[in-house]
Residue frames relative to the residue before (quaternion, step in Angstrom):
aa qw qx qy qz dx dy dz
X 1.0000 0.0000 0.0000 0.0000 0.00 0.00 0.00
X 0.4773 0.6790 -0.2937 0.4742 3.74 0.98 -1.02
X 0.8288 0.3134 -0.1653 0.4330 3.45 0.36 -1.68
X 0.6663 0.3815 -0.4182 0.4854 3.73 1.12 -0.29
X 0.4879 0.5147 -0.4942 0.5028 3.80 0.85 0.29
X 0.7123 0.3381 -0.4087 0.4597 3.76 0.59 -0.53
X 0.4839 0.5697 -0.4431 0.4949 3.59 1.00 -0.60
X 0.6483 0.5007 -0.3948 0.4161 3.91 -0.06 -1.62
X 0.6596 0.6149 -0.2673 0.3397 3.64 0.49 -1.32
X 0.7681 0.3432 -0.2277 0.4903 3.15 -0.12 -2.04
X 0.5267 0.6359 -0.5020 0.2573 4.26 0.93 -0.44
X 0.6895 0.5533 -0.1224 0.4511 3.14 1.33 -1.67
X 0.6553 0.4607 -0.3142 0.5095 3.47 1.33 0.11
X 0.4770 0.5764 -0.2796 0.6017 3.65 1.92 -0.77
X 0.7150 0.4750 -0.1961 0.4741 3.98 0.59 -1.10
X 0.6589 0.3616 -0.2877 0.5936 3.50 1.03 -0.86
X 0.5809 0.4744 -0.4381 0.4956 4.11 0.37 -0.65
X 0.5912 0.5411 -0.4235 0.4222 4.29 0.32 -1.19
X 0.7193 0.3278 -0.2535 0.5575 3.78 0.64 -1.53
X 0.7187 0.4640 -0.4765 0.2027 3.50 0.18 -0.11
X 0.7971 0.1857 0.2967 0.4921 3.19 1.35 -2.07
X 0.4371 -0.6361 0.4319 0.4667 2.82 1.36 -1.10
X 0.5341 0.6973 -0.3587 0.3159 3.98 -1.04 -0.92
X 0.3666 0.7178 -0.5582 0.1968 3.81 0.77 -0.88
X 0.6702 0.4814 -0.2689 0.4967 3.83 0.50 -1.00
X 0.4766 0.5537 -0.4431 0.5195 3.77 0.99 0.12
X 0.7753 0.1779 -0.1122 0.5956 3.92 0.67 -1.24
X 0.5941 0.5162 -0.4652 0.4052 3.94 0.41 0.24
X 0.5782 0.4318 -0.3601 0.5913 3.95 0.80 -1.48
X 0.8193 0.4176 -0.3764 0.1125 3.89 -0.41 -0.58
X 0.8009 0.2727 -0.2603 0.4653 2.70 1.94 -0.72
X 0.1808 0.5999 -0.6611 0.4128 3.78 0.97 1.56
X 0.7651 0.4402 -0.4085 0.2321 3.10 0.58 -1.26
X 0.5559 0.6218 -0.2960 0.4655 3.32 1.30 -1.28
X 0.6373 0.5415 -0.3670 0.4074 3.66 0.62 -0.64
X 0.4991 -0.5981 0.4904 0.3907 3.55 1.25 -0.84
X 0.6061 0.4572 -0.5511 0.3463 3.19 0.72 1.08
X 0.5403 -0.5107 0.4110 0.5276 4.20 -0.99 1.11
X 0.8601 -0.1714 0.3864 0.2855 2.91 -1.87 0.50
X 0.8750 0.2724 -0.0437 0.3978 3.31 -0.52 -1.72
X 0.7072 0.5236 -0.2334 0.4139 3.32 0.65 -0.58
X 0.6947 0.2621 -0.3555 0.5678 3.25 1.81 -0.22
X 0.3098 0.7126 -0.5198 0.3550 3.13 0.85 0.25
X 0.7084 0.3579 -0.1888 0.5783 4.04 0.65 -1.66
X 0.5697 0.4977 -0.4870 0.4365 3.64 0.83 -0.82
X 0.6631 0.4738 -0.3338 0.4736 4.07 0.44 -1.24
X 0.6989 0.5651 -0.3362 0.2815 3.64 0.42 -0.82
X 0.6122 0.4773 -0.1634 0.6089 3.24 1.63 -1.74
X 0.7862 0.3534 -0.2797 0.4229 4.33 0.35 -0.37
X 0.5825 0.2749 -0.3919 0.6569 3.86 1.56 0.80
X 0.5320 0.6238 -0.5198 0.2400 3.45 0.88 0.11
X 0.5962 0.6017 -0.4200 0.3258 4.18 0.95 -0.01
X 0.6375 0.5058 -0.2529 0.5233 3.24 1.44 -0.71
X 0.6916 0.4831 -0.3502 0.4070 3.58 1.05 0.01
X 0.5185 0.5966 -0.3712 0.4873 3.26 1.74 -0.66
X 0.7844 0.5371 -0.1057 0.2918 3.43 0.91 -1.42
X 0.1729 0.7171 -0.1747 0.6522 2.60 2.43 0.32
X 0.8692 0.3670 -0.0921 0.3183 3.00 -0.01 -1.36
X 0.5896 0.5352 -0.1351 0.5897 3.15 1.49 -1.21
X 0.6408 0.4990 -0.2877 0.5075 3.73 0.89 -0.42
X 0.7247 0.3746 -0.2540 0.5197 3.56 1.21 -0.60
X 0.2845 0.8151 -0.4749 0.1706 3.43 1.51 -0.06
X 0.6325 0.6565 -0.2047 0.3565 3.68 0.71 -0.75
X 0.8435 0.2659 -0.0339 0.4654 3.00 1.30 -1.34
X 0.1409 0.8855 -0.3527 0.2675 3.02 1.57 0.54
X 0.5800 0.5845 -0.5249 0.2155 4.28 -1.16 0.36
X 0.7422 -0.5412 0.1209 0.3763 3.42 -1.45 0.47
X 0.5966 -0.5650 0.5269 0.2173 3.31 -1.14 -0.35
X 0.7669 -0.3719 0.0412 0.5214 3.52 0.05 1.97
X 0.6866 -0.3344 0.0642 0.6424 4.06 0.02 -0.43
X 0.3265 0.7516 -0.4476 0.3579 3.56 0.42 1.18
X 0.3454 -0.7549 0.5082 0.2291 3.67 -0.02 0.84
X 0.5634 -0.5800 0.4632 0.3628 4.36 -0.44 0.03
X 0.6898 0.5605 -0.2237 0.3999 2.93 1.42 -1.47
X 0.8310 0.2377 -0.2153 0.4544 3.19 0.57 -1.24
X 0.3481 0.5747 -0.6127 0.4161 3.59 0.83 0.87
X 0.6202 0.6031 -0.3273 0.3803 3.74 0.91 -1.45
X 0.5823 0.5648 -0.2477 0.5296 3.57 0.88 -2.09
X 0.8426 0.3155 -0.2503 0.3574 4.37 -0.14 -0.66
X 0.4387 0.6016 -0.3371 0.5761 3.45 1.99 -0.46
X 0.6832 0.5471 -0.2589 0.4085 3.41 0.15 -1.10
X 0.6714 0.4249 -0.2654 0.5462 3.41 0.26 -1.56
X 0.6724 0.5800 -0.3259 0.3245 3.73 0.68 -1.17
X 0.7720 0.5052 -0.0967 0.3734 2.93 0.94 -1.30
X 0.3851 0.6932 -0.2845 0.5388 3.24 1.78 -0.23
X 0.7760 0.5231 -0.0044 0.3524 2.90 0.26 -1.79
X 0.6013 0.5170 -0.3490 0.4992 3.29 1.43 -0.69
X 0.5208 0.5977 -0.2574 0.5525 3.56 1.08 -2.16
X 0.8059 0.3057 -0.3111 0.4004 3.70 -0.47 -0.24
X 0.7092 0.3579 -0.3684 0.4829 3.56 0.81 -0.62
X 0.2790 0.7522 -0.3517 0.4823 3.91 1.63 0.18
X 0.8802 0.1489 -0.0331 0.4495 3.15 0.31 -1.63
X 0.6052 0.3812 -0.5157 0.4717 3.27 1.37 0.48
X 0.4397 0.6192 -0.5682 0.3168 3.92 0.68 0.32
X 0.5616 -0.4887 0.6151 0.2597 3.47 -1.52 0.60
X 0.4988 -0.7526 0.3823 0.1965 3.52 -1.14 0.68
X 0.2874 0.6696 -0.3821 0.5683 3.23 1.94 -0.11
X 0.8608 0.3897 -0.2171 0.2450 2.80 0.02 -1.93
X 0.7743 0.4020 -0.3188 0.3704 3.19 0.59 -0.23
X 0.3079 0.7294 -0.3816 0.4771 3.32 1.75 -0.62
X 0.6123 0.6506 -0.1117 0.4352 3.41 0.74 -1.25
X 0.6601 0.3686 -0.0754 0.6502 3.63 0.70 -1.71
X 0.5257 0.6743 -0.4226 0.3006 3.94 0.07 -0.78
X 0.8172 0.3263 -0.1552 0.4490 3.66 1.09 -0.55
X 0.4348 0.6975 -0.1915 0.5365 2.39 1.77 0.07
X 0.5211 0.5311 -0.1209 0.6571 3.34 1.00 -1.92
X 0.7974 0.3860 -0.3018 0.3522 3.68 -0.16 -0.88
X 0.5619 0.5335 -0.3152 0.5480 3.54 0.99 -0.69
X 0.8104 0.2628 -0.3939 0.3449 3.28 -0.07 -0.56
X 0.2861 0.8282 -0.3296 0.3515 3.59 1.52 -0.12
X 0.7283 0.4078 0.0735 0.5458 2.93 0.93 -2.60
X 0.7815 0.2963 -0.3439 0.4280 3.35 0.99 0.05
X 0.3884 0.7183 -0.3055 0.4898 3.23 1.90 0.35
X 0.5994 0.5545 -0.0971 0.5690 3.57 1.13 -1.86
X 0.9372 0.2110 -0.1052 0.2570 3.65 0.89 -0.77
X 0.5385 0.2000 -0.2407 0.7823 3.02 2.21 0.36
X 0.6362 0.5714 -0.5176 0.0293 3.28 -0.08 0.24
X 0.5568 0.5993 -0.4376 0.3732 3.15 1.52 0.35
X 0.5357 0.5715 -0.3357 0.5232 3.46 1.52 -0.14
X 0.7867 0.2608 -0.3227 0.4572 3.53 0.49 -0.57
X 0.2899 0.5383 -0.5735 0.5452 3.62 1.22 0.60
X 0.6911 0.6200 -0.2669 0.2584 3.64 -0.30 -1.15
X 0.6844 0.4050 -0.2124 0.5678 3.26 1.21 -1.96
X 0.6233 0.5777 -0.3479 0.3959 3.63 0.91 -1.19
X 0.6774 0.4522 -0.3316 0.4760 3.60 0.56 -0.70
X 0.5678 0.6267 -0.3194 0.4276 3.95 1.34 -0.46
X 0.8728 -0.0081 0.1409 0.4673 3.07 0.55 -1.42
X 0.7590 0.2294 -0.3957 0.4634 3.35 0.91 1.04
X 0.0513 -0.7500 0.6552 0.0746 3.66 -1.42 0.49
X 0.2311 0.7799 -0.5627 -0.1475 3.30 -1.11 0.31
X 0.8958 -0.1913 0.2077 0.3432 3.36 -1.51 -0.57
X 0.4934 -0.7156 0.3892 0.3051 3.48 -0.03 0.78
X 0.4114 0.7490 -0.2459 0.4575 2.89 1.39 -0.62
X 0.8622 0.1426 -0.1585 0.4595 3.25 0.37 -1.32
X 0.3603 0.6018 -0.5273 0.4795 3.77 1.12 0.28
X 0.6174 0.5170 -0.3773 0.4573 3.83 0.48 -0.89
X 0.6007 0.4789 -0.2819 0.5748 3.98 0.82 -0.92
X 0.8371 0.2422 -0.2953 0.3916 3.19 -0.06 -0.71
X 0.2843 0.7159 -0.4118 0.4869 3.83 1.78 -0.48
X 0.8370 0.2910 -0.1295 0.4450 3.80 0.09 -1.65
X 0.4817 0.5222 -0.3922 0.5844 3.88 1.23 -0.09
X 0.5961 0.5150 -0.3951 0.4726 3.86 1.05 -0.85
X 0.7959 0.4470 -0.1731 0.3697 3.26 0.66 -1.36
X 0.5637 0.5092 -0.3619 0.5403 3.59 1.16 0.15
X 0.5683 0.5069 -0.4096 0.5022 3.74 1.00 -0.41
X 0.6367 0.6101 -0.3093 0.3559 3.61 1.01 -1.69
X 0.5856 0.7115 -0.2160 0.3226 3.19 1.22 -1.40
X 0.7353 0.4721 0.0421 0.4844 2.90 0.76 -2.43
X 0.7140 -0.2211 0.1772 0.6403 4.15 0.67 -0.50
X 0.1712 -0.8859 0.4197 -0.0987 4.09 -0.08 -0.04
X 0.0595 0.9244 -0.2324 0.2964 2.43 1.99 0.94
X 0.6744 -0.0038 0.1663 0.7194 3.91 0.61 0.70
X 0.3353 0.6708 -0.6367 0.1795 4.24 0.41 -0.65
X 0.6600 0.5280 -0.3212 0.4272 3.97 0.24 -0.83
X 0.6747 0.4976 -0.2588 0.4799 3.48 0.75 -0.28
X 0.5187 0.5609 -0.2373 0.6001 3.29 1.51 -1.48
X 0.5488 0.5686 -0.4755 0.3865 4.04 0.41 -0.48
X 0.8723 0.4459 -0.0752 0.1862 2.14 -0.05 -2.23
X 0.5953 0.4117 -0.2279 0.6513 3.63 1.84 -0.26
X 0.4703 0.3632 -0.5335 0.6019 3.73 0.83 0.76
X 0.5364 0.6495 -0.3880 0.3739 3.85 0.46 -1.00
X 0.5796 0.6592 -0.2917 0.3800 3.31 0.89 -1.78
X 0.6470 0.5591 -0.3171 0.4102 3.78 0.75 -1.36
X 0.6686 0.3372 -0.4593 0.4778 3.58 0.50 -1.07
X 0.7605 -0.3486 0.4935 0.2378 4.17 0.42 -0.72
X 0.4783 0.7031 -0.2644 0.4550 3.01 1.66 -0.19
X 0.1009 0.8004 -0.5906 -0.0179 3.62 -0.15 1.54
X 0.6512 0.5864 -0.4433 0.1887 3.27 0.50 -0.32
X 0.1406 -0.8683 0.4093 0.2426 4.07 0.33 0.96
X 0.5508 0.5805 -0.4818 0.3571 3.45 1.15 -0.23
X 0.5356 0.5943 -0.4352 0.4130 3.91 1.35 -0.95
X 0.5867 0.6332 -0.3382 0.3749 3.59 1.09 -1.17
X 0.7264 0.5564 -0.3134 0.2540 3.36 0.20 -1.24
X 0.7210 0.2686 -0.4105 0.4895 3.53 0.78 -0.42
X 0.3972 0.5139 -0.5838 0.4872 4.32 0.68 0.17
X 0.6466 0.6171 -0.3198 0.3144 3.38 -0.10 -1.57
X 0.6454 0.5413 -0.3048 0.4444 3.54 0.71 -2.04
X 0.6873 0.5265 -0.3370 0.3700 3.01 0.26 -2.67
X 0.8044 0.4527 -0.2709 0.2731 3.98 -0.08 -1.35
X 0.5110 0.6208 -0.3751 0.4613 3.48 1.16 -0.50
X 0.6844 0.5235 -0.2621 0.4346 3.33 0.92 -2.13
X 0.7882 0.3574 -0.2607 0.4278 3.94 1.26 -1.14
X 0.3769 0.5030 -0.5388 0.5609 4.17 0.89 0.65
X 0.8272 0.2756 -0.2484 0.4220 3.81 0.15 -1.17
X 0.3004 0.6671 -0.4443 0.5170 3.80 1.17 0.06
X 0.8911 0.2212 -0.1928 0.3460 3.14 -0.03 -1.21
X 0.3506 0.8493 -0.1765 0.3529 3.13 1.96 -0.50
X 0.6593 0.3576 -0.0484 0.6596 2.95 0.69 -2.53
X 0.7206 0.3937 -0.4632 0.3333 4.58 0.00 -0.33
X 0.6142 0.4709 -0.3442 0.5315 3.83 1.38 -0.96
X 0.5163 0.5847 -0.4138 0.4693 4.42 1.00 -0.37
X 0.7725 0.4040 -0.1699 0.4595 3.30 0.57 -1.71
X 0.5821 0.4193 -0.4103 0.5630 4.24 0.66 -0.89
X 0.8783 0.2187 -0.2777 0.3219 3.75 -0.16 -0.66
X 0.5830 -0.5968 0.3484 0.4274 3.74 1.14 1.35
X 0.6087 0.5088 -0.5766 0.1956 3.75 0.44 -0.32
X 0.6241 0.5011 -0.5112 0.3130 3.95 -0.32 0.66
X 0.4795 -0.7872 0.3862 0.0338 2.87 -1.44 1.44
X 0.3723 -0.8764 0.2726 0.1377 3.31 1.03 1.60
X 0.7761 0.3496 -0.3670 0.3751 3.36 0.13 -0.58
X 0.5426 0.5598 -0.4230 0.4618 3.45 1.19 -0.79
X 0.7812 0.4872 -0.2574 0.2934 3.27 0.43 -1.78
X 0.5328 0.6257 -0.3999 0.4059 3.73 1.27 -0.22
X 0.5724 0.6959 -0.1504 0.4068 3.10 1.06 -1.13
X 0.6349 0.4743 -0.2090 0.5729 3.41 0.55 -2.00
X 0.8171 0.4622 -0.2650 0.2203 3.22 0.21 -1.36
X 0.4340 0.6102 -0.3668 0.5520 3.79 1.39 -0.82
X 0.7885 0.5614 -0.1166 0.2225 3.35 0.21 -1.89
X 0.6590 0.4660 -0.1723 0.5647 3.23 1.95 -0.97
X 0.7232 0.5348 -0.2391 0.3657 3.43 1.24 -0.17
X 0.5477 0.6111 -0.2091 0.5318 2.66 2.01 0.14
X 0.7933 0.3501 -0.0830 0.4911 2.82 1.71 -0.75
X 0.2818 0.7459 -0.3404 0.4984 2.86 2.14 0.66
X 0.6192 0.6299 -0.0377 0.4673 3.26 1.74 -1.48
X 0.5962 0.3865 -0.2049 0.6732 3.38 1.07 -1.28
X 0.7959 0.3318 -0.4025 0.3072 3.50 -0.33 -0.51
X 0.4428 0.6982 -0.2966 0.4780 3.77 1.61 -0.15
X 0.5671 0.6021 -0.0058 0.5619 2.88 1.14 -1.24
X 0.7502 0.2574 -0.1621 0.5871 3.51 -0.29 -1.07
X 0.6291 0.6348 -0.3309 0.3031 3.98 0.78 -1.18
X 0.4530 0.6165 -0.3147 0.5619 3.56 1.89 -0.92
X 0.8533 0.3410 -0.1064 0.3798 4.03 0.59 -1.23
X 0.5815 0.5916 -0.3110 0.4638 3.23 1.01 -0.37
X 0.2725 -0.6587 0.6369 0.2936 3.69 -0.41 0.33
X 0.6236 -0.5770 0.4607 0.2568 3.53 -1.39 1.41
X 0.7404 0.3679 -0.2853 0.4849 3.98 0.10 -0.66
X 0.5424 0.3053 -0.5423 0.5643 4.09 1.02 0.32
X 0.6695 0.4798 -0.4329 0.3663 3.63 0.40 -0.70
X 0.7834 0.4588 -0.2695 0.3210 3.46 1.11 -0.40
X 0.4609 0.6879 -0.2029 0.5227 2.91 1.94 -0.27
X 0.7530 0.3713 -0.1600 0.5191 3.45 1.03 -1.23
X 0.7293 0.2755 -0.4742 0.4090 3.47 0.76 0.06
X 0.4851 0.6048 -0.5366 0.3330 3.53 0.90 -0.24
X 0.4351 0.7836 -0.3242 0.3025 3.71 1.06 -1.01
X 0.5828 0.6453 -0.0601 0.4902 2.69 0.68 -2.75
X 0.9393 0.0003 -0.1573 0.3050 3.32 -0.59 -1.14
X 0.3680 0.7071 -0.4585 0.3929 3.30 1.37 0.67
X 0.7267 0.5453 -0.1190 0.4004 3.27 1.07 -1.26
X 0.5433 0.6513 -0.1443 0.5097 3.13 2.05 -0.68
X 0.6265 0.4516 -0.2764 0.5720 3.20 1.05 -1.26
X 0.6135 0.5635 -0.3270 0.4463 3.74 0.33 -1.36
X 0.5532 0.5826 -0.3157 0.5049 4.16 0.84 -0.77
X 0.8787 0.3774 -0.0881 0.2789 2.81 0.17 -1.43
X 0.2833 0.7337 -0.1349 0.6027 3.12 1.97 -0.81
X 0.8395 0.3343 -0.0590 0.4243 3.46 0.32 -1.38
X 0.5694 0.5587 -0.2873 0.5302 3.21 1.40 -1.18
X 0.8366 0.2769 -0.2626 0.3931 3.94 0.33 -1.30
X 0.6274 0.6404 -0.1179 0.4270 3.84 1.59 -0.49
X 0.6636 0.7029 -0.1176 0.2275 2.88 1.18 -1.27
């Protein structure tokens, strides 16, 4: 009981961080694990119990929805997907070491996503462009991370985007959403067909994060944007550094 109260919790902090900033997967992966679930197994459990608030996301941007500089929507969707597939499966064929192993790793680049990536979006939109072509490669390399842990991954777009020229980040924000919601889509169906989620937590997390998906919406209206940004960068700085410590140490 204890451990689904810490689980129920750390959700409503994962659900409130998504509406705020992003990161939720910064306070959701640590405390399955702490709860006593392997590595991997909370990993799909964490993916499949923040996955409503990302759909709903998605469905909220439904309006604003179209391609990306000389990119079609479609065939961004069509290389996500496949990506995202592809990730979820190479997930559940990793060893649990192994990845236990990667996890600080995975997390670092998160924390270093969450904290420059609006700046190296910026330079990237200055002084580089390329072939659509190769945004689409690197589009389906996105989607295999999204797949596999997806840590920040929406951010990671939106500074590949940058290449085709794409300044306008508010146009971004509903692509960006829609693609995240379609890597973990496929994610949360290849998690759920191959039994690998850890139900009772993940029922929990999940209730718990939608509530706090709310509160942080809410609170996101009051909070001035630079404490919210300040405090999660903190958060998942302090997280990575843990962990870092926990497999290294």
């Amino acid at each position: 009981m204890d451990s689904l109260i810490w689980v129920g919790g750390a959700g409503a902090v994962a659900g409130a961080m998504n509406a705020l900033a992003g990161g939720g997967s910064f306070v959701s992966l640590p405390a399955l694990i702490a709860a006593g679930v392997p590595p991997v197994l909370a990993n799909t459990s964490s993916t499949v119990a923040l996955y409503p608030g990302s759909a709903a996301s998605a469905w909220a941007y439904r309006d604003s929805l179209g391609g990306v500089g000389d990119v079609p929507l479609r065939k961004l969707f069509f290389v996500t997907l496949l990506g995202g597939s592809a990730g979820a499966l190479l997930l559940l064929l990793t060893p649990s070491r192994a990845f236990d192993f990667a996890l600080p790793w995975l997390l670092l680049a998160a924390t270093v996503a969450l904290g420059f990536g609006r700046r190296i979006g910026e330079w990237v939109r200055a002084h580089c462009r390329v072939h659509p072509a190769v945004v689409m490669v690197l589009q389906f390399f996105l989607g295999i991370y999204g797949g596999y842990f997806g840590g920040a991954v929406g951010i990671m777009m939106v500074a590949v985007w940058g290449l085709l020229g794409s300044h306008d980040l508010k146009r971004m924000s509903g692509p960006r959403v829609l693609m995240v919601t379609v890597a973990n889509t496929m994610a949360v169906i290849i998690f759920i067909g191959a039994g690998a989620v850890q139900w009772r937590e993940t029922v929990v997390m999940l209730v718990t994060a939608s509530l706090g998906g709310y509160l942080g919406a809410v609170l996101g209206k009051r909070i001035p944007a630079p404490i919210i940004r300040f405090g999660t960068l903190a958060l998942t700085v302090f997280i990575t550094v843990m962990f870092f410590l926990r497999t290294y140490g």
